[in-house]
C-alpha positions as CSV (number, residue, x, y, z in Angstrom):
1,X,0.0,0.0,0.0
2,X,1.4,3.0,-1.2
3,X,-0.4,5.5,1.9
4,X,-1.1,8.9,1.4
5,X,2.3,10.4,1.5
6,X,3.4,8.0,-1.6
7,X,-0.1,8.0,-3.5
8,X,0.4,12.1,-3.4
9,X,4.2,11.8,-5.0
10,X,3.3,9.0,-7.4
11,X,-0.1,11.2,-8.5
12,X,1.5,13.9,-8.9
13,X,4.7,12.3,-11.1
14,X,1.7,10.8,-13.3
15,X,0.5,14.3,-13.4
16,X,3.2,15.9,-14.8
17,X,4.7,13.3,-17.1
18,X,1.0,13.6,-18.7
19,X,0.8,17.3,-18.7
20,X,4.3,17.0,-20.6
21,X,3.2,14.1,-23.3
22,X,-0.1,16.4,-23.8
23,X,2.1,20.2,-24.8
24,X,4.3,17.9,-26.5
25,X,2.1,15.5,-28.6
26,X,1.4,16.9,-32.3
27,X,-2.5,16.2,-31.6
28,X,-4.5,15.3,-29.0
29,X,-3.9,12.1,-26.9
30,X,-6.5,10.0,-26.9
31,X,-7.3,7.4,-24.4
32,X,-10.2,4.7,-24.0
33,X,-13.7,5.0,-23.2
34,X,-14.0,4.8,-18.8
35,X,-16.3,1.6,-19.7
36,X,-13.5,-0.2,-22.3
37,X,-12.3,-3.4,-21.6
38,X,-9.1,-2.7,-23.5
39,X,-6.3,-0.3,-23.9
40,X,-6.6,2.1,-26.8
41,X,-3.2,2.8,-28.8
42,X,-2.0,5.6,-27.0
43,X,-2.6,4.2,-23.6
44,X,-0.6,1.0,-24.9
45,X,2.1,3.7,-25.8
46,X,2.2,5.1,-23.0
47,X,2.0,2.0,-20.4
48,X,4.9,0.6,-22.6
49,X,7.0,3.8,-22.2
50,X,6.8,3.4,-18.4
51,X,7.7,-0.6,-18.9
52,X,10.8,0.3,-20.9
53,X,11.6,2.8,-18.8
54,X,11.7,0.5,-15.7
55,X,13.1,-2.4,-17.4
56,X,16.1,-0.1,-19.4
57,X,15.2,-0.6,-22.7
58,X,15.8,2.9,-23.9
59,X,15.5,2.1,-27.6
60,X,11.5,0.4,-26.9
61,X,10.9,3.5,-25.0
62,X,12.3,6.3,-27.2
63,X,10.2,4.4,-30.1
64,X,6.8,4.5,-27.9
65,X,7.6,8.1,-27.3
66,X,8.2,9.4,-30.2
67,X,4.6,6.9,-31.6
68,X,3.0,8.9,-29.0
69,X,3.7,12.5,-29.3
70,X,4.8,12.1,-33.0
71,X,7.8,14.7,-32.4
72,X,11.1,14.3,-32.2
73,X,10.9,16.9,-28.8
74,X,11.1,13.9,-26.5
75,X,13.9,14.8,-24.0
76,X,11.1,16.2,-21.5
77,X,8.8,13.8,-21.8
78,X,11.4,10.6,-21.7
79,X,12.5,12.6,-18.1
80,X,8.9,13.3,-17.1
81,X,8.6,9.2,-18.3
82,X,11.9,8.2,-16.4
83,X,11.0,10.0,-13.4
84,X,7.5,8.9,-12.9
85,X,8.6,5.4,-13.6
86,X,11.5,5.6,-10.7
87,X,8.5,6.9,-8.4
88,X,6.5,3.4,-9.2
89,X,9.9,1.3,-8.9
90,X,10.4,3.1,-5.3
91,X,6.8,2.2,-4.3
92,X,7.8,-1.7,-5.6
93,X,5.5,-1.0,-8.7
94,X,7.0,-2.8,-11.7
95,X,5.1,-2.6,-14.9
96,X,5.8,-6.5,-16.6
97,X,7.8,-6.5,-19.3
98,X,5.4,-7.9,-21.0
99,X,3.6,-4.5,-21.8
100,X,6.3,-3.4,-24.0
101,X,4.8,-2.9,-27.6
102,X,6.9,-2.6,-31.1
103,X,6.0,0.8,-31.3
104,X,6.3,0.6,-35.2
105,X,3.7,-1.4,-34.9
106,X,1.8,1.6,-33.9
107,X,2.7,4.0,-36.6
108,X,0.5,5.2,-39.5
109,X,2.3,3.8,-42.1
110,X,1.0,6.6,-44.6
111,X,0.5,9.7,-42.8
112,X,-1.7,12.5,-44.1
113,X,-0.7,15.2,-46.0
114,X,-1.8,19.0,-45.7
115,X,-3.8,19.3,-48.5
């Protein structure tokens, strides 16, 4: 149990790594309906961003980061990222390996163009 002490630093870590991925994302993140029983693509981004993150697979998470905000501006939200996933790892809060994604899996192969 995390008490209220930890829930308020790991809240507020969540908070600001997702106030950074929102001013830094190209459009607006998106993220299942309350009543899914499934992640939608960004959430899967994002889950696997803290996964890589606590596991040290730099490369998985860069790639997830950069599927998520589709920027190349990642350096604040890979801290933001980093720092909120140190916060779960203190509070023996390990995302499973497992969650990591091929994040090339979750680009649009043929973006639009501006007409």
């Amino acid at each position: 149990m995390l008490g209220p002490e930890g829930a308020r630093a790991v809240v507020g870590s969540l908070g600001a790594w997702a106030k950074t991925v929102n001013s830094s994302a190209r459009r607006k993140v998106e993220v299942a309906r309350l009543e899914a029983c499934y992640f939608c693509r960004d959430e899967c981004l994002a889950i696997s961003m803290i996964a890589a993150s606590q596991h040290q697979i730099c490369p998985a998470m860069r790639a997830c980061a950069f599927a998520l905000v589709d920027s190349a501006l990642l350096d604040d939200v890979l801290h933001q990222a980093d720092t909120y996933a140190i916060m779960m790892r203190s509070h023996d809060r390990i995302v499973s390996a497992n969650w990591i994604v091929n994040a090339n899996e979750y680009c649009d192969p043929s973006p639009e163009l501006p007409h």
